[in-house]
DRENKE-815128 format. One line per 4 residues: their letters; for each residue z, x, y of C-alpha. Coordinates in pm, 1 decimal, m for minus. Each point is the difference from the previous one (the first is absolute). Layout:
# DRENKE-815128
a> Z:X:Y ~ ...
This chain:
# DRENKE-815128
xxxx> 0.0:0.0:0.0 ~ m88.3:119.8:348.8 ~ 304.3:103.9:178.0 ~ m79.4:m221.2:309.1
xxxx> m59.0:m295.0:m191.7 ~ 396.6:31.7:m186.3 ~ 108.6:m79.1:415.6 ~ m146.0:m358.4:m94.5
xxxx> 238.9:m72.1:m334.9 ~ 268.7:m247.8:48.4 ~ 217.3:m173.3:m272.0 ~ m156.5:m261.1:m256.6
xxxx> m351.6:94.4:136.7 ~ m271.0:m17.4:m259.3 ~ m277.9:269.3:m46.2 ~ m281.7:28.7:m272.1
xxxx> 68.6:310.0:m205.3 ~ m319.6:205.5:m147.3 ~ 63.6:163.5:m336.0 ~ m183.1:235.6:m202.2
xxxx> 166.4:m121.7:m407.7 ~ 335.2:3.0:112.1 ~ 13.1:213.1:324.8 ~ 17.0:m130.3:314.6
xxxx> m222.0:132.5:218.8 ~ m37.2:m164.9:347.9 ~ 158.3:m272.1:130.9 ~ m274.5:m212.7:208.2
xxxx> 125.1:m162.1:349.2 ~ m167.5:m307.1:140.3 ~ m221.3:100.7:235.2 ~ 251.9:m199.2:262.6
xxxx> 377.5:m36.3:m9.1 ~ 250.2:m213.8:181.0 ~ 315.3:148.4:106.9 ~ 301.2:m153.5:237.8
xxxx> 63.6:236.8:337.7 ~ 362.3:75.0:m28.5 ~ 42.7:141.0:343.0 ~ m240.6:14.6:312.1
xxxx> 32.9:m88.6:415.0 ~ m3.8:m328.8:131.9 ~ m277.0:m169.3:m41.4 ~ m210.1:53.4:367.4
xxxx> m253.4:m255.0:43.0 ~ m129.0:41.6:321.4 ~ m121.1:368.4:m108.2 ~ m383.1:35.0:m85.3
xxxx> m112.3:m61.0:m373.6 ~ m87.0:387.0:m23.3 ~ 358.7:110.0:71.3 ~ 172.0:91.8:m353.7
xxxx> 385.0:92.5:m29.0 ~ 198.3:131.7:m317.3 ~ 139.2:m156.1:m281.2 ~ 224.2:54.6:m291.5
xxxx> m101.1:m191.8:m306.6 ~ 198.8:m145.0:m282.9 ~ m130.4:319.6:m219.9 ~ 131.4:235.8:300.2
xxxx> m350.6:104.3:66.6 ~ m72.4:m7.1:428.7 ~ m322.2:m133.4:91.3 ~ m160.0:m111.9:304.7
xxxx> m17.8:m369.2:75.3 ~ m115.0:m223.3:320.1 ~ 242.4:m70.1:251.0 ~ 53.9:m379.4:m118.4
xxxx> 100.9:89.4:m346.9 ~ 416.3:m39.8:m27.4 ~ 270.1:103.8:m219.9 ~ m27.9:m243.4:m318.0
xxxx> m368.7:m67.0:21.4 ~ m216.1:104.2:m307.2 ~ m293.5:207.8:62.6 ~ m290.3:124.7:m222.2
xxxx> m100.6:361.2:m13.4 ~ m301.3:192.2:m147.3 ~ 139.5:197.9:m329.2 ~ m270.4:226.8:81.0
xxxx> 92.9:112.4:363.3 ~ 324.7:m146.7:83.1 ~ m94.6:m165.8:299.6 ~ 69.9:m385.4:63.0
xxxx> m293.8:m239.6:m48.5 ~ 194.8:m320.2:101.0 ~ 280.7:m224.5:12.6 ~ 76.8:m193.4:m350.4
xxxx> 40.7:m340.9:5.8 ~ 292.1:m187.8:m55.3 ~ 53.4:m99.9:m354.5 ~ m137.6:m389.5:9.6
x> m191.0:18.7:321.0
């Protein structure tokens, strides 16, 4: 597994594992995963859309996010790059 990519792991998170007989050999990451921003700023609305602050995630990984995301929101990154693609949406919306 890529070192980068273990930053994404959290508890109870489910991952396809590639074996060759009985070895593992990779463990393949969606190519988009939703984590919850543990700590960030204030959410700053009146900033403009290309303004990004830092975040802590859930995993402990610190990523960039816009200025409206907020502590508690769940966000989607690229497992490739690390960078945020969007804000999830709530469970039932």
């Amino acid at each position: 597994m890529a070192g980068a990519q273990s930053t994404l792991l959290t508890p109870g998170m489910r991952l396809t594992v590639e074996f060759v007989g009985e070895r593992p050999v990779a463990i393949v990451f969606p190519d988009v995963v939703e984590l919850k921003v543990a700590d960030t700023a204030p959410p700053m609305h009146q900033q403009a859309d290309s303004a990004f602050k830092s975040a802590r995630l859930e995993s402990g990984l610190a990523v960039l996010v816009p200025q409206f995301v907020k502590t508690g929101d769940a966000i989607r990154l690229d497992a490739t790059t690390l960078k945020y693609v969007d804000r999830a949406r709530a469970k039932g919306a």
